[in-house]
OpenMM code with the backbone's topology and positions (N, CA, C; nanometers):
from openmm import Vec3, app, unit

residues = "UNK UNK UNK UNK UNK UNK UNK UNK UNK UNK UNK UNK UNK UNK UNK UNK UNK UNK UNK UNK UNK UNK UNK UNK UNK UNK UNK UNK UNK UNK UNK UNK UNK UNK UNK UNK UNK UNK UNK UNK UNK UNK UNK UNK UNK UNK UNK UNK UNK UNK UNK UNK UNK UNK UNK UNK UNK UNK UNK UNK UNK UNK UNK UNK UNK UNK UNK UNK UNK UNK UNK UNK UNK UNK UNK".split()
positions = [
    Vec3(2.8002, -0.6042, -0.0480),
    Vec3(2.7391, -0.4736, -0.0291),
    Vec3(2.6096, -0.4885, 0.0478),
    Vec3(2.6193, -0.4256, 0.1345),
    Vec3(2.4568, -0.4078, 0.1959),
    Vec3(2.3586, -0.2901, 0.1811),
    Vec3(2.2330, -0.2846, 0.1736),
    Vec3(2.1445, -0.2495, 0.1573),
    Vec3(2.0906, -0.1745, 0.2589),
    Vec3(2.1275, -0.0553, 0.2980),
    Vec3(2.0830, 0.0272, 0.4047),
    Vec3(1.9688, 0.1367, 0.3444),
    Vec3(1.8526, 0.1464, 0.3902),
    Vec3(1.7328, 0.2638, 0.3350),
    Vec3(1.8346, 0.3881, 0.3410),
    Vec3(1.7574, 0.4561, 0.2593),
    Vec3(1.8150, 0.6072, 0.2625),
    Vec3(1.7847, 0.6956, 0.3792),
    Vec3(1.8876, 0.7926, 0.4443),
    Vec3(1.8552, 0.9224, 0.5418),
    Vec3(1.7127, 0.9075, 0.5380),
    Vec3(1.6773, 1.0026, 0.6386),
    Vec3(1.5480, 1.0319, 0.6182),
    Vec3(1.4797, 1.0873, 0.5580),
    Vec3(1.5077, 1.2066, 0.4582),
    Vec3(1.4791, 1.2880, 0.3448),
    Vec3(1.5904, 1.2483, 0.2421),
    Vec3(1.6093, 1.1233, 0.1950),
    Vec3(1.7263, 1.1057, 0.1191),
    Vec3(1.6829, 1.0254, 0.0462),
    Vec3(1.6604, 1.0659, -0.1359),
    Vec3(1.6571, 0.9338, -0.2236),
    Vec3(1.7295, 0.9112, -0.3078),
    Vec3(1.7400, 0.8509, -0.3716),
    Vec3(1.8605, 0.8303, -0.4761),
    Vec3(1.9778, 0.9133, -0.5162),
    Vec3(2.0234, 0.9033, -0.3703),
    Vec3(2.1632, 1.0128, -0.3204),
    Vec3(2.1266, 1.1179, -0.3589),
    Vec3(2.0027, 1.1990, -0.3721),
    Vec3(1.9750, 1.3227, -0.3832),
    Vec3(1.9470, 1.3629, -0.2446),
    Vec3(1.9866, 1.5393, -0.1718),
    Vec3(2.0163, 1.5696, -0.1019),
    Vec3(1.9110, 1.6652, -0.0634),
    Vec3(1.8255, 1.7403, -0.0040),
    Vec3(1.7474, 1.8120, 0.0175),
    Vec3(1.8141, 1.9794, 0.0844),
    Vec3(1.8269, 2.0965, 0.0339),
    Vec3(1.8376, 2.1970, 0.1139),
    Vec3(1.7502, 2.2022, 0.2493),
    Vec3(1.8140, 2.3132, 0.3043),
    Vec3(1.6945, 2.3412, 0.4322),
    Vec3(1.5615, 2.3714, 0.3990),
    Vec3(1.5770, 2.4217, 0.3223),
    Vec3(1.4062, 2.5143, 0.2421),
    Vec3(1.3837, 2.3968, 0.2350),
    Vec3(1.4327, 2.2892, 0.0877),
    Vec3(1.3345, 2.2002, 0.0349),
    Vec3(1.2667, 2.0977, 0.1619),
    Vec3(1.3681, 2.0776, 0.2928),
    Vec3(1.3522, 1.9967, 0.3793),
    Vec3(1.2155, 2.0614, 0.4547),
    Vec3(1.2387, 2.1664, 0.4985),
    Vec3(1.1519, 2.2588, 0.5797),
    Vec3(0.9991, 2.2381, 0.4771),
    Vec3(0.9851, 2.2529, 0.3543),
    Vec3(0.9106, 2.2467, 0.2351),
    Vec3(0.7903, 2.1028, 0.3222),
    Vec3(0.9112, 1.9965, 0.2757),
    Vec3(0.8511, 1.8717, 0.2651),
    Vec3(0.7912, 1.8114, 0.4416),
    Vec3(0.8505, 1.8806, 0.5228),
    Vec3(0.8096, 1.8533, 0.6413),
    Vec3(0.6740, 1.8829, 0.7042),
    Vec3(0.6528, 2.0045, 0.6429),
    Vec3(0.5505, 2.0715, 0.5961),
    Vec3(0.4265, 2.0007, 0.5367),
    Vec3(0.5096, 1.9830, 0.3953),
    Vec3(0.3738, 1.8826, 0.3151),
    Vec3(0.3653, 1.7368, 0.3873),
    Vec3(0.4287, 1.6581, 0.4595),
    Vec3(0.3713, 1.5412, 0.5609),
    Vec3(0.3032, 1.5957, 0.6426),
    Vec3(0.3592, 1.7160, 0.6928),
    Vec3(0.2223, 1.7245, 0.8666),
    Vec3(0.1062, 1.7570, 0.7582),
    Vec3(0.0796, 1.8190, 0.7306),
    Vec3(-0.0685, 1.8398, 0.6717),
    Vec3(-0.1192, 1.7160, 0.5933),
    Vec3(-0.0521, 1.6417, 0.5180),
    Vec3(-0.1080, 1.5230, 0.4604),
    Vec3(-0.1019, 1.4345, 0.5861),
    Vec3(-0.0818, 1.4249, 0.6971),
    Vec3(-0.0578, 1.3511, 0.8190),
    Vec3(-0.2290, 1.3633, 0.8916),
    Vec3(-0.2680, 1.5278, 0.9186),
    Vec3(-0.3783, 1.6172, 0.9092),
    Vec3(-0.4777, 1.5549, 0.8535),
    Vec3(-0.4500, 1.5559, 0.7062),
    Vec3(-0.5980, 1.5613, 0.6198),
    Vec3(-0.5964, 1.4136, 0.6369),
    Vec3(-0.5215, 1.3149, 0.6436),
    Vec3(-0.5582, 1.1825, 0.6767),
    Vec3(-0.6450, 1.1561, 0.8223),
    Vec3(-0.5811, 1.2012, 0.9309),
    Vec3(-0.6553, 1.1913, 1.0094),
    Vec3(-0.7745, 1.2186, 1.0194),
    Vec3(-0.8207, 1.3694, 0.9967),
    Vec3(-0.9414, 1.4510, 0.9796),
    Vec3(-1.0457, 1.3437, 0.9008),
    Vec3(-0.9636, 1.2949, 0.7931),
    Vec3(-1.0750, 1.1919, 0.6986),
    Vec3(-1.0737, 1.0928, 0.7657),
    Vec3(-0.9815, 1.0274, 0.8362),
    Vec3(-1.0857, 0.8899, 0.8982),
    Vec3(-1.1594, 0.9176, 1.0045),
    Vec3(-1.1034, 1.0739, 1.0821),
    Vec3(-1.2478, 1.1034, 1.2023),
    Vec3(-1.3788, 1.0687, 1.1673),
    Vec3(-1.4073, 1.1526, 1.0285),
    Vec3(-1.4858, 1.2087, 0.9229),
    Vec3(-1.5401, 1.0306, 0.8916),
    Vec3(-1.4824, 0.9313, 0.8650),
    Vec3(-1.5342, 0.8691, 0.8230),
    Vec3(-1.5781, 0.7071, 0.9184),
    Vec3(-1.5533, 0.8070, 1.0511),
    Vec3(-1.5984, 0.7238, 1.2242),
    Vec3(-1.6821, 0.7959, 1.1761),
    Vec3(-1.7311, 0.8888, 1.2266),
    Vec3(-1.8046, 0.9755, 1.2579),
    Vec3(-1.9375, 0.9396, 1.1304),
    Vec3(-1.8943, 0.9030, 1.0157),
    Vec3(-1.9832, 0.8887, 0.9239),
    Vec3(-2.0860, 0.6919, 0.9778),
    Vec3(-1.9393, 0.6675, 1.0075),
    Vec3(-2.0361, 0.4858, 0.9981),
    Vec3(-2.0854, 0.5087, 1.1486),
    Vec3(-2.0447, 0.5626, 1.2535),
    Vec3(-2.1195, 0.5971, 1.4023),
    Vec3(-2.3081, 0.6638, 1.3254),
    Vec3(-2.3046, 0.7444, 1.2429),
    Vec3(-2.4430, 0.7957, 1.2059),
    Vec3(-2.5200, 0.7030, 1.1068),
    Vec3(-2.4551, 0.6200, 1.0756),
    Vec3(-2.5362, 0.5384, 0.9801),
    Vec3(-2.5648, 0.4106, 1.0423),
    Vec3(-2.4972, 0.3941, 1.1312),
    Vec3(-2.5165, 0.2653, 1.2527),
    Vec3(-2.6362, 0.3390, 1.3370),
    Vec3(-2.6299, 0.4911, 1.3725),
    Vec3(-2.7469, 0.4962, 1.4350),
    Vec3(-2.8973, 0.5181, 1.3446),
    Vec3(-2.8275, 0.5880, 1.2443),
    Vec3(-2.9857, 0.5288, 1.1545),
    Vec3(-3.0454, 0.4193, 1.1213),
    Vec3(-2.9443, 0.3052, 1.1210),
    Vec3(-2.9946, 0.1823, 1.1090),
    Vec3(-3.0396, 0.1461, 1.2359),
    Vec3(-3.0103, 0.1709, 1.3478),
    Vec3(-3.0591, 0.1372, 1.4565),
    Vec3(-3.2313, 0.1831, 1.5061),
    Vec3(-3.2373, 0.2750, 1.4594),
    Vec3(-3.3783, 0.4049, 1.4863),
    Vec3(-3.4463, 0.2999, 1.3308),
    Vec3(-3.4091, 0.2642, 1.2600),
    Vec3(-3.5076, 0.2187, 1.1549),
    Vec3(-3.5370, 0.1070, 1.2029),
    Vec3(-3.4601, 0.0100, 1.2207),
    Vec3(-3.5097, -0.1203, 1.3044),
    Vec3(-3.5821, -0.1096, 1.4603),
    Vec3(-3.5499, -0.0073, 1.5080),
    Vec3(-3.6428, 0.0198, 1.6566),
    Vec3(-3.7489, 0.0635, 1.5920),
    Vec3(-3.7681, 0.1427, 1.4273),
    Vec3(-3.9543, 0.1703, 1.4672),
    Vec3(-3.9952, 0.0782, 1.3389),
    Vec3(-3.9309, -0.0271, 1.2789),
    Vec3(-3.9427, -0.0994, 1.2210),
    Vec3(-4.0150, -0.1982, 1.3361),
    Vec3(-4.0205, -0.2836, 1.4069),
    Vec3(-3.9859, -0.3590, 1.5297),
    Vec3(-4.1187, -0.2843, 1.5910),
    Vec3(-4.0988, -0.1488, 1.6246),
    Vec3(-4.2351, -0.0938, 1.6727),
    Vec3(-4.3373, -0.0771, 1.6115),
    Vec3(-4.3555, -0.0687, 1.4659),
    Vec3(-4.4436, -0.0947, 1.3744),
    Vec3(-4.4839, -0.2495, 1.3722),
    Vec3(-4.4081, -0.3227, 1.3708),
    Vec3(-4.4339, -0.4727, 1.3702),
    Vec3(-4.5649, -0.5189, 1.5074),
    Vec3(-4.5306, -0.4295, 1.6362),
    Vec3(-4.5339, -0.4956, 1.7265),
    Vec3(-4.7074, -0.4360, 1.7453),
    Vec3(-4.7265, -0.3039, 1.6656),
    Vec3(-4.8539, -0.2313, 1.6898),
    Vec3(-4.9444, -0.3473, 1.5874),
    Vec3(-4.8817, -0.3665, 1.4677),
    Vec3(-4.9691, -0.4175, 1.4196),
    Vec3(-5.0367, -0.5713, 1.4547),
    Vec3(-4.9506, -0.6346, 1.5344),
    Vec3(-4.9604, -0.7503, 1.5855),
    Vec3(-5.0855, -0.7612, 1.6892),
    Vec3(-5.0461, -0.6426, 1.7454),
    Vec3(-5.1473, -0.5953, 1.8658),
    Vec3(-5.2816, -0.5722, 1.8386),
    Vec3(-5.2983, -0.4842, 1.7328),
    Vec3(-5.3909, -0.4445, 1.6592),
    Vec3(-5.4965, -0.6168, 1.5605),
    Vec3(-5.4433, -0.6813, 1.5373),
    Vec3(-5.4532, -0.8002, 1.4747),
    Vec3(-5.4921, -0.8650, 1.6080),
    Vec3(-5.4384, -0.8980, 1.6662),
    Vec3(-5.4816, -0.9951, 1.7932),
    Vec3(-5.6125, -0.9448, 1.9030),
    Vec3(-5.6281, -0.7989, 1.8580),
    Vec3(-5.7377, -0.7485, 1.9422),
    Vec3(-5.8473, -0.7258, 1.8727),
    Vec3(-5.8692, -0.7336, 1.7301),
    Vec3(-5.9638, -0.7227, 1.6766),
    Vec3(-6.0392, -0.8832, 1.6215),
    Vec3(-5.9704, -0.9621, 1.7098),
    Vec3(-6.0422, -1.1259, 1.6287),
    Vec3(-6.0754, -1.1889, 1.7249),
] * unit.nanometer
topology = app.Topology()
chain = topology.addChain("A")
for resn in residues:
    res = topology.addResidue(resn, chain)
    for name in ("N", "CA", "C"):
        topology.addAtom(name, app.Element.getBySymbol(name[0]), res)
């Protein structure tokens, strides 16, 4: 006996009407949707936290560099 996956809407020889098919085709595109949307959502999140870390170390770095300045001109 071989082992072939089920149809494409087919599980344990249970059969889907049109409705239930139409139903479930349905509930993938939108869970297809909200997956995508959330990993935009969660580029979009590490893109803004990469640039805050970036702007903290540029005036981190620019704070460093005033005070250095400031130190070397007063001695």
């Amino acid at each position: 006996m071989e082992n072939k996956p089920p149809p494409k809407h087919e599980s344990v020889g249970q059969k889907l009407s049109g409705k239930q098919e139409e139903q479930l085709e349905k509930s993938m595109r939108l869970l297809k949707s909200k997956m995508e949307k959330d990993q935009w959502e969660a580029e979009k999140k590490k893109i803004h936290e990469e640039e805050r870390k970036a702007k903290a170390e540029a005036a981190e770095k620019h704070k460093m560099k005033g005070e250095a300045e400031k130190g070397t001109g007063t001695q």
